[in-house]
Backbone as ProteinMPNN parsed JSONL, in Angstrom:
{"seq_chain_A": "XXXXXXXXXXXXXXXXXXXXXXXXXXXXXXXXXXXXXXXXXXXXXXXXXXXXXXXXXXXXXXXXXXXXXXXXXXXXXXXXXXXXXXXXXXXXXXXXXXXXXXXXXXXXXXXXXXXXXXXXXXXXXXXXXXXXXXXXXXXXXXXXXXX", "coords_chain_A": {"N_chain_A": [[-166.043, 81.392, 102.237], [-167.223, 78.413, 103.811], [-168.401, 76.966, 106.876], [-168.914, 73.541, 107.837], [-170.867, 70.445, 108.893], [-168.28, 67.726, 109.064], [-167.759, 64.728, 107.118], [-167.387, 61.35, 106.279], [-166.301, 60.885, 103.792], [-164.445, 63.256, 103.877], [-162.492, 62.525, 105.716], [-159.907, 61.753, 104.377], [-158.778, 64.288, 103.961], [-158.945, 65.642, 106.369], [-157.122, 63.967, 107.804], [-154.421, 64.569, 106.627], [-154.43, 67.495, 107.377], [-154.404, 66.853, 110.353], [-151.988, 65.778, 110.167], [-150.417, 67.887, 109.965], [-151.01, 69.462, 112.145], [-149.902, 67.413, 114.302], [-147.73, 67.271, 113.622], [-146.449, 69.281, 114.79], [-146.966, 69.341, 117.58], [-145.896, 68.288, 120.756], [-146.346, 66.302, 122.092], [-147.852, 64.446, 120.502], [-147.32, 62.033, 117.628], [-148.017, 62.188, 114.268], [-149.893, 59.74, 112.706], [-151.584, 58.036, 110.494], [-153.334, 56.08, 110.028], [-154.204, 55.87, 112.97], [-155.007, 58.096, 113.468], [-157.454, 57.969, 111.224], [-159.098, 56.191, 112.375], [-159.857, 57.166, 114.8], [-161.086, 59.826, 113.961], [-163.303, 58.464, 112.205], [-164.373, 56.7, 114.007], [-165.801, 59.513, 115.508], [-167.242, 60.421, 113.448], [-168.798, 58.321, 112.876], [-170.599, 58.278, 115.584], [-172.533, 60.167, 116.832], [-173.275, 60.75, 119.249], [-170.743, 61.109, 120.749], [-169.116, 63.242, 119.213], [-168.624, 65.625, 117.289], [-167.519, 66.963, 113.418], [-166.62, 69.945, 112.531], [-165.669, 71.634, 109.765], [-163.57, 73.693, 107.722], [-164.604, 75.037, 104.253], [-162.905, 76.497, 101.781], [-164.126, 77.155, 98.567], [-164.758, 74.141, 97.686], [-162.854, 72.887, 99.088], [-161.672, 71.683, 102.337], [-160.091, 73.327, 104.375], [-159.618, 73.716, 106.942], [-160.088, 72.675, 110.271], [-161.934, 71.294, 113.224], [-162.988, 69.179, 116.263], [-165.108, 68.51, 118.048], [-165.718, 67.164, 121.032], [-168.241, 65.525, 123.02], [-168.536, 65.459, 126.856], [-169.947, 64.647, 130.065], [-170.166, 66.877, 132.916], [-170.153, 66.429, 136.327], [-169.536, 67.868, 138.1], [-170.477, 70.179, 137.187], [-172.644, 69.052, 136.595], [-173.889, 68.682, 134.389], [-173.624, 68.656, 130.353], [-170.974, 68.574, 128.413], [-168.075, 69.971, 127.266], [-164.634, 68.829, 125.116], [-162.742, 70.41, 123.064], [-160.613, 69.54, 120.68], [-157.764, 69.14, 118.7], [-158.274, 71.497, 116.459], [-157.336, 73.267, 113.418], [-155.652, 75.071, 111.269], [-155.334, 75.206, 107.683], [-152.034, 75.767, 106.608], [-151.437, 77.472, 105.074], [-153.69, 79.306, 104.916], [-153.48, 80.824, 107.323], [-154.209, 82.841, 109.622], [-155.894, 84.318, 108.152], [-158.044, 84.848, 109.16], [-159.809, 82.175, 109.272], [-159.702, 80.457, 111.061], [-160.601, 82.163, 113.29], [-163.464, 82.332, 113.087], [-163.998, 79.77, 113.066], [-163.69, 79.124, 115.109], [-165.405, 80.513, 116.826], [-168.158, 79.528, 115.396], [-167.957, 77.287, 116.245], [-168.211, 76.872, 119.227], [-170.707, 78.142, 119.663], [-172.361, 76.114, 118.474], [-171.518, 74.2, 120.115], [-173.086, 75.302, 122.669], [-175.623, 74.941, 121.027], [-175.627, 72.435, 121.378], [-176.474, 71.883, 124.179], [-173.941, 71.875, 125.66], [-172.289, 73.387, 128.29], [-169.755, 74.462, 129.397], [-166.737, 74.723, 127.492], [-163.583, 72.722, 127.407], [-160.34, 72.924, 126.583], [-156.476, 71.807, 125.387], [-153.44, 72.667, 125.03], [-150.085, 73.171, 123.814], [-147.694, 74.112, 126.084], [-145.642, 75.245, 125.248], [-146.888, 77.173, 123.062], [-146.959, 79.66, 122.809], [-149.043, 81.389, 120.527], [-150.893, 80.059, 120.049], [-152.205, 80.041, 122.801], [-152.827, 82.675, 123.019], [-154.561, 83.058, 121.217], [-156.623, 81.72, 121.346], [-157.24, 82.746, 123.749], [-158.203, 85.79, 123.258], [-160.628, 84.715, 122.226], [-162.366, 84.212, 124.285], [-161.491, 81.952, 126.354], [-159.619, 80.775, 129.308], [-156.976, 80.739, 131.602], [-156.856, 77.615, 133.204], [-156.822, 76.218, 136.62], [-156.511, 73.678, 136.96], [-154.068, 71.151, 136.068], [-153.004, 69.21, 132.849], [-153.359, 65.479, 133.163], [-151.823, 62.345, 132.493], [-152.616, 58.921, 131.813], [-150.872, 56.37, 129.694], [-152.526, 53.705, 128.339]], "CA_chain_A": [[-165.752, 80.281, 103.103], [-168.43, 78.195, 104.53], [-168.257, 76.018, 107.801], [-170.086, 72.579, 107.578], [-170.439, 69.417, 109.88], [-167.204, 66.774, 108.166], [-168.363, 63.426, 106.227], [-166.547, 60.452, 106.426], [-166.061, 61.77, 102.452], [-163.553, 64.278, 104.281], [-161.573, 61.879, 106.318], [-158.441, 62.155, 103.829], [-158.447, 65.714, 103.85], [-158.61, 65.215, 107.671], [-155.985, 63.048, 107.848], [-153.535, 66.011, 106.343], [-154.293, 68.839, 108.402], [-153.839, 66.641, 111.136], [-150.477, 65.817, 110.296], [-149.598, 68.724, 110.133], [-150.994, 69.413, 113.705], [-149.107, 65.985, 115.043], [-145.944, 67.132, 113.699], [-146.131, 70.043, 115.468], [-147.083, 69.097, 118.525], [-144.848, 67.667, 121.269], [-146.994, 64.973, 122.534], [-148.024, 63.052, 119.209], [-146.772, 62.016, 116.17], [-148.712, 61.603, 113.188], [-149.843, 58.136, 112.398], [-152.694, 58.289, 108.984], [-153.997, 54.837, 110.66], [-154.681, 55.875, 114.034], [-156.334, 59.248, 112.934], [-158.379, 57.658, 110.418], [-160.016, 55.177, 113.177], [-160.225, 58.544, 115.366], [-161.93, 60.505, 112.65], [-164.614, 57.163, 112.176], [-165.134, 56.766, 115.788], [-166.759, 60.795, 115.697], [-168.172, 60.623, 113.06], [-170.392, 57.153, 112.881], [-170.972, 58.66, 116.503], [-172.814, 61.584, 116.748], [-172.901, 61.283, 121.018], [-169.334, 61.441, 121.019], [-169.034, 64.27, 119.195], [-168.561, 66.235, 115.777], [-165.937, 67.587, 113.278], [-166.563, 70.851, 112.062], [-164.743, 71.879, 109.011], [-163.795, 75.223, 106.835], [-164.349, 74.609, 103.145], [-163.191, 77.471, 100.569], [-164.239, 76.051, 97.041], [-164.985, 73.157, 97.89], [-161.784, 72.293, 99.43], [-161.237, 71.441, 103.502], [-159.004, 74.823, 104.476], [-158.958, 73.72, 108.462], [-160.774, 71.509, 110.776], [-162.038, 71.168, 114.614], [-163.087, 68.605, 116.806], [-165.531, 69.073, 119.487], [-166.011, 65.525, 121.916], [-168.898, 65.604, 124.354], [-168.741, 64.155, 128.277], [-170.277, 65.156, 131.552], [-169.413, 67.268, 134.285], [-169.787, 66.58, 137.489], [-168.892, 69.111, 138.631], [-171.389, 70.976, 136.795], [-174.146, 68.514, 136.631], [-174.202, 69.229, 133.08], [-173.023, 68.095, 129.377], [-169.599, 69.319, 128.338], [-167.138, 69.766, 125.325], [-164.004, 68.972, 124.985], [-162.301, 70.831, 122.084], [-159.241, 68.991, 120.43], [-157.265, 69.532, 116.958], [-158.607, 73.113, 115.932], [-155.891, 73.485, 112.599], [-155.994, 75.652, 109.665], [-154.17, 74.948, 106.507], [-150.973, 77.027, 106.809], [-151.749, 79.031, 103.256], [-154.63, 80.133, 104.813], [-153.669, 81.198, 108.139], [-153.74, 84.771, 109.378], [-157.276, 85.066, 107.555], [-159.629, 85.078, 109.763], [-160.758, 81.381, 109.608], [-159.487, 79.894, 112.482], [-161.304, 83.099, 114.357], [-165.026, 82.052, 112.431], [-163.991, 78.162, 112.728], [-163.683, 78.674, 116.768], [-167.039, 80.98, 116.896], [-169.159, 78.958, 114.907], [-167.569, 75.906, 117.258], [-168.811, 77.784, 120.49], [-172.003, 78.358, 119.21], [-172.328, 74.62, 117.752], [-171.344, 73.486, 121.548], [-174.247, 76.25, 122.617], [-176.736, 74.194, 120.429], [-175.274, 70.803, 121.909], [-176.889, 72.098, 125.434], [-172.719, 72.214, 126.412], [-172.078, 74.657, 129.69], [-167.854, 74.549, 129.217], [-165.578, 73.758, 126.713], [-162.271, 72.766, 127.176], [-159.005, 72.688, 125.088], [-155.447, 71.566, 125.743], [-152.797, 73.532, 124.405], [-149.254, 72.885, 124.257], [-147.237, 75.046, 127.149], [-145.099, 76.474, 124.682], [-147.46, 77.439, 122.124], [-147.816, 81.18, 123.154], [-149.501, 82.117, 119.815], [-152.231, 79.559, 120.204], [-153.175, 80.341, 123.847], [-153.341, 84.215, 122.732], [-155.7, 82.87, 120.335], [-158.141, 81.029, 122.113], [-157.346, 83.88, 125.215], [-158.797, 86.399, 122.748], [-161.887, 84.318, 122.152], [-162.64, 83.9, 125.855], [-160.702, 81.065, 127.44], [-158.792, 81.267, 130.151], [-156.395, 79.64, 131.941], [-157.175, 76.75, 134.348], [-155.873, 76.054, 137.748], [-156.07, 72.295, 136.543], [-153.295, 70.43, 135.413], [-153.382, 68.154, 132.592], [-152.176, 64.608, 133.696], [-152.171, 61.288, 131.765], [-151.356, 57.592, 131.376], [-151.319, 55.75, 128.47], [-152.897, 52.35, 128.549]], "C_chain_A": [[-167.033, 79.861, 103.802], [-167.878, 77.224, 105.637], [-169.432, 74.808, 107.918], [-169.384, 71.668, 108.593], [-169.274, 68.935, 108.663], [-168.166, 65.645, 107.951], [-167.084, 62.806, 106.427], [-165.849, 60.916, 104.807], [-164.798, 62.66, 103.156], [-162.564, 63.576, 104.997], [-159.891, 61.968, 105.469], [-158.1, 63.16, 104.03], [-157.873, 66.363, 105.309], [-157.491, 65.418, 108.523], [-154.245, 64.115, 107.627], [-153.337, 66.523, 107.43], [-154.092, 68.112, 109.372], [-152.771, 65.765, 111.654], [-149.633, 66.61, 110.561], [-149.518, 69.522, 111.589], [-149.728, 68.741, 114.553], [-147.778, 66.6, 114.994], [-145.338, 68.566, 114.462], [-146.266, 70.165, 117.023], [-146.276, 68.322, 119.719], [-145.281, 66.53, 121.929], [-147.47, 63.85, 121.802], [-147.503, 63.407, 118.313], [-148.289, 61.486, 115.56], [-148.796, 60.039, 112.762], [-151.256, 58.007, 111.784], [-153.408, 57.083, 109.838], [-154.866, 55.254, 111.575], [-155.296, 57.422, 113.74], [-157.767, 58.873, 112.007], [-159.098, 57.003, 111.386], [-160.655, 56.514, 114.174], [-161.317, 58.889, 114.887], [-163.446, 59.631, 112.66], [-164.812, 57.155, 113.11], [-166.145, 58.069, 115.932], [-167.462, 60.824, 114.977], [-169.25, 59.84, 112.507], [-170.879, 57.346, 114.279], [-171.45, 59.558, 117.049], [-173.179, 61.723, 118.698], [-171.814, 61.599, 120.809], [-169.008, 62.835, 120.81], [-169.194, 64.504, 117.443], [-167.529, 66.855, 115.096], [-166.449, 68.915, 112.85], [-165.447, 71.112, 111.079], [-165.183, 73.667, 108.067], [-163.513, 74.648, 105.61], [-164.065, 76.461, 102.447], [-163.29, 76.92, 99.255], [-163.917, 75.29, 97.055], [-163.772, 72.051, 98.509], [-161.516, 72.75, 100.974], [-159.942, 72.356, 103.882], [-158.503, 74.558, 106.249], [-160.191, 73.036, 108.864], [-160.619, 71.873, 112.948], [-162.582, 70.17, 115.334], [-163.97, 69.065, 118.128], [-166.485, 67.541, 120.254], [-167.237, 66.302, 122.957], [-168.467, 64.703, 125.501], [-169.82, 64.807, 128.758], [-169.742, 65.428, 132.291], [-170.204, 67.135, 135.357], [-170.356, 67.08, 138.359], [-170.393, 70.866, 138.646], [-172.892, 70.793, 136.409], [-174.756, 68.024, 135.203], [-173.272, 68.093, 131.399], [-171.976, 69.582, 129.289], [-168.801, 68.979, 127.379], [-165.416, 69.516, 125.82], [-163.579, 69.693, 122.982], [-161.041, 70.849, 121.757], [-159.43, 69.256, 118.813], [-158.211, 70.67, 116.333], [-156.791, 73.241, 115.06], [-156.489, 74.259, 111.495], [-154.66, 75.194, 108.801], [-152.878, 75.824, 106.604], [-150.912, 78.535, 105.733], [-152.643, 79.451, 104.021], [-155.042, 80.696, 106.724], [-153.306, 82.742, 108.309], [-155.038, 85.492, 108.591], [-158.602, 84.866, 108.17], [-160.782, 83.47, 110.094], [-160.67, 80.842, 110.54], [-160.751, 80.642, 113.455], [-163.005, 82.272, 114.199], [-165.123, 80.146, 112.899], [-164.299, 78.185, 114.785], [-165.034, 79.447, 117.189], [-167.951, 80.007, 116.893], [-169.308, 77.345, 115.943], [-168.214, 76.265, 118.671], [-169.965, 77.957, 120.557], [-172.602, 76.508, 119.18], [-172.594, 73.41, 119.384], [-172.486, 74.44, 122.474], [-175.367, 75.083, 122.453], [-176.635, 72.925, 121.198], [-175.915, 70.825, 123.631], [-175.215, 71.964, 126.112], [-172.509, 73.477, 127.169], [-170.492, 75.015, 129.709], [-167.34, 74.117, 127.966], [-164.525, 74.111, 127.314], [-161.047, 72.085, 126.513], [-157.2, 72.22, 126.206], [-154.862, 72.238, 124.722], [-151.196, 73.554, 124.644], [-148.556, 73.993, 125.107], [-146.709, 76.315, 126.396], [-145.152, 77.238, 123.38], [-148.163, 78.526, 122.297], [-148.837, 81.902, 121.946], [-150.833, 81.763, 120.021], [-152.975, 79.952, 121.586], [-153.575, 81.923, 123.217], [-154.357, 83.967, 121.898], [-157.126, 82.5, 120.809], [-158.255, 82.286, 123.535], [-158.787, 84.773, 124.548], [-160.257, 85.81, 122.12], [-162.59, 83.513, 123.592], [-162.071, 82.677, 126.471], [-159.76, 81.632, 127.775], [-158.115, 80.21, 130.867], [-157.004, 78.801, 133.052], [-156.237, 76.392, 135.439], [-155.289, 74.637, 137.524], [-154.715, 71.937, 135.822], [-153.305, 69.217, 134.456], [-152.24, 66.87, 132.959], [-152.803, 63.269, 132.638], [-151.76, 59.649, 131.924], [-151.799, 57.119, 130.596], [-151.936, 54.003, 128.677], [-152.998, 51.281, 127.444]], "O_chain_A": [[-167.812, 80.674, 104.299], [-166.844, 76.633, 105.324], [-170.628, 75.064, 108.062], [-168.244, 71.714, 109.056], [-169.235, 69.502, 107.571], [-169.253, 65.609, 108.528], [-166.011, 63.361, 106.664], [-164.69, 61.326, 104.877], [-163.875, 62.449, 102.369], [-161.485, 64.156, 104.88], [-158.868, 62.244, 106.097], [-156.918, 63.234, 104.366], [-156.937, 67.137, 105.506], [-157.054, 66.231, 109.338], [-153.29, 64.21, 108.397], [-152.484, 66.283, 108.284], [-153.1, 68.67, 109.841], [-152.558, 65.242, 112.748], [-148.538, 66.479, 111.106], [-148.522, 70.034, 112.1], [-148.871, 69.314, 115.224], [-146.914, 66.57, 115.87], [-144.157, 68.853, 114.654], [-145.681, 71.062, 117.631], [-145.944, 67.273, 119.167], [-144.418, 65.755, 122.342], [-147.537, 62.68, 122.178], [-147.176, 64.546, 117.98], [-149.209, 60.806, 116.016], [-147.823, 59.318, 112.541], [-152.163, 57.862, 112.602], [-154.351, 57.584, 110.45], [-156.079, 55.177, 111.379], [-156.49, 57.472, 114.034], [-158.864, 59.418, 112.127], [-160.252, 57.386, 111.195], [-161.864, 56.739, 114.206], [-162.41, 58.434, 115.223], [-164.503, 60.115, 113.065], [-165.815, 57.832, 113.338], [-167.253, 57.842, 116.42], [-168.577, 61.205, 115.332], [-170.248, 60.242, 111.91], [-171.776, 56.528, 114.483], [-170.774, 59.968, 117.992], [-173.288, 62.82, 119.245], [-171.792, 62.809, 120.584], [-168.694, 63.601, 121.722], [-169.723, 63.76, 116.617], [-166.606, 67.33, 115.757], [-167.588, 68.455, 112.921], [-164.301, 70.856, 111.45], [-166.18, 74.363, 107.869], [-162.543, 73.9, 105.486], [-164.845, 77.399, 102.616], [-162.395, 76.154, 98.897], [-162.797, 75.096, 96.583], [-163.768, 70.823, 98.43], [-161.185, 73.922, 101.156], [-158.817, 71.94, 103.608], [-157.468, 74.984, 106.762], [-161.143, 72.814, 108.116], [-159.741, 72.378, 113.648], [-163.353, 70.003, 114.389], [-163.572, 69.815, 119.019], [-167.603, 67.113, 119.968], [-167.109, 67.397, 123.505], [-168.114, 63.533, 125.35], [-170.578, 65.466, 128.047], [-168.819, 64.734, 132.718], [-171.168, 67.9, 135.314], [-171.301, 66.879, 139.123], [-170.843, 71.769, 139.35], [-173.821, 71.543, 136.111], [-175.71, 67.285, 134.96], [-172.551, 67.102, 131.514], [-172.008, 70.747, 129.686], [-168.787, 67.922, 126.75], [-165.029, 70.039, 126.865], [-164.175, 69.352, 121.96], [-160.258, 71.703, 122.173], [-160.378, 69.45, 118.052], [-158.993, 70.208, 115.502], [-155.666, 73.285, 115.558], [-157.584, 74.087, 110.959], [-153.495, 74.943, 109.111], [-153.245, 76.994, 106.71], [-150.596, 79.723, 105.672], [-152.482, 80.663, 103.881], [-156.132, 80.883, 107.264], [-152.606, 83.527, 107.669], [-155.23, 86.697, 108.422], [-159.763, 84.767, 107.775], [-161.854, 83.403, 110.694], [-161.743, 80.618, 111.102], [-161.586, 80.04, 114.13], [-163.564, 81.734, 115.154], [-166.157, 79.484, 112.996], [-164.959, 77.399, 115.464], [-165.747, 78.835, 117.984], [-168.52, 79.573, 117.894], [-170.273, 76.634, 116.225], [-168.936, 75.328, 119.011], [-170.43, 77.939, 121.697], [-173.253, 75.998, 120.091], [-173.324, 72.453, 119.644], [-172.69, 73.666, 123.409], [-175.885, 74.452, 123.374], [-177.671, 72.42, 121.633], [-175.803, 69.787, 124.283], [-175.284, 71.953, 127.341], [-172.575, 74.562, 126.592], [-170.219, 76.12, 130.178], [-167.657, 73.016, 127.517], [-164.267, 75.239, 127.734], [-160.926, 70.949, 126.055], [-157.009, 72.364, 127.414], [-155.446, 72.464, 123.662], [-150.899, 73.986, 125.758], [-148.961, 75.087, 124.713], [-146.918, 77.523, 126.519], [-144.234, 77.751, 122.742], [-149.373, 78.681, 122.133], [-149.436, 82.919, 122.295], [-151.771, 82.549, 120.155], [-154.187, 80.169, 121.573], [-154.763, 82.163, 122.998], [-155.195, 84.868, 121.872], [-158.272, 82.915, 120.64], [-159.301, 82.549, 124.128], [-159.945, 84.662, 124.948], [-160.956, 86.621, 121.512], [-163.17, 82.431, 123.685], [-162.588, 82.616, 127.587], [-159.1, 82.521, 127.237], [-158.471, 79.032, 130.844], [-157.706, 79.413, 133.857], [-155.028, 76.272, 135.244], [-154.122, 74.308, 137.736], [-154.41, 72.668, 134.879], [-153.573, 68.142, 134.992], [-151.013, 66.931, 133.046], [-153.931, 63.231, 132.147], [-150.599, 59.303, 132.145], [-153.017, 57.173, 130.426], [-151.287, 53.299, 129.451], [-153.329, 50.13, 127.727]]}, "name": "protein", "num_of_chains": 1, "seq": "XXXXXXXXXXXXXXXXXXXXXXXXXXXXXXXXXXXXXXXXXXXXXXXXXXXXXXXXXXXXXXXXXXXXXXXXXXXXXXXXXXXXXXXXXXXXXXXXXXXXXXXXXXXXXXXXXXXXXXXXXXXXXXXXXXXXXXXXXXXXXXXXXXX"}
């Protein structure tokens, strides 16, 4: 398994895995349109951010997302880290673990001081996941409106 930046070339493959995210998630649905413009927005944008992907022979196995801003707070540049998915065949092997490393590292190189992730409430497997690779919970609340 190797981990490489994504290519617009990868956008279909994308597009998948994060259907299969969407449909699990309780806040979005899947919509191939509005991911694909997503997807293009990061990656003809290299401020914004980057995708990281896991290929095994030559085939897109899971995918991550890591947005830059500024904090603040912290003076500093800062990650957000959205849609982290592995293929479902190939979960339970270890790439997710290497896909969120190499992402940590990646945001490291980016001069980033924080990342942070959203995570649905009642998605105890995923916080244990990201727990066990050092995040922790926040006092913050996330809040939103749509516009």
């Amino acid at each position: 398994m190797e981990i490489t930046l994504a290519t617009t070339s990868d956008i279909p493959a994308l597009c998948e895995l994060l259907a299969l995210l969407f449909s699990q998630e309780a806040d979005f649905q899947p919509d191939e349109e509005a991911q694909r413009r997503g997807l293009a927005q990061i990656l003809d944008n290299p401020d914004v951010g980057l995708i990281l992907v896991a290929r095994q022979k030559n085939q897109i196995v899971g995918m991550v997302n890591l947005l830059f801003t500024v904090s603040t707070a912290l003076g500093q540049r800062v990650a957000l880290l959205e849609d982290l998915v592995i293929a479902p065949t190939q979960r339970g092997n270890g790439i997710g673990s290497q896909l969120l490393k190499q992402t940590i590292e990646t945001a490291r190189l980016h001069d980033c001081h924080r990342i942070t992730l959203l995570t649905d409430l009642a998605n105890e497997s995923a916080q244990r996941f990201y727990r066990k690779h050092g995040f922790s919970f926040s006092a913050m609340i996330p809040m939103r409106v749509l516009l």
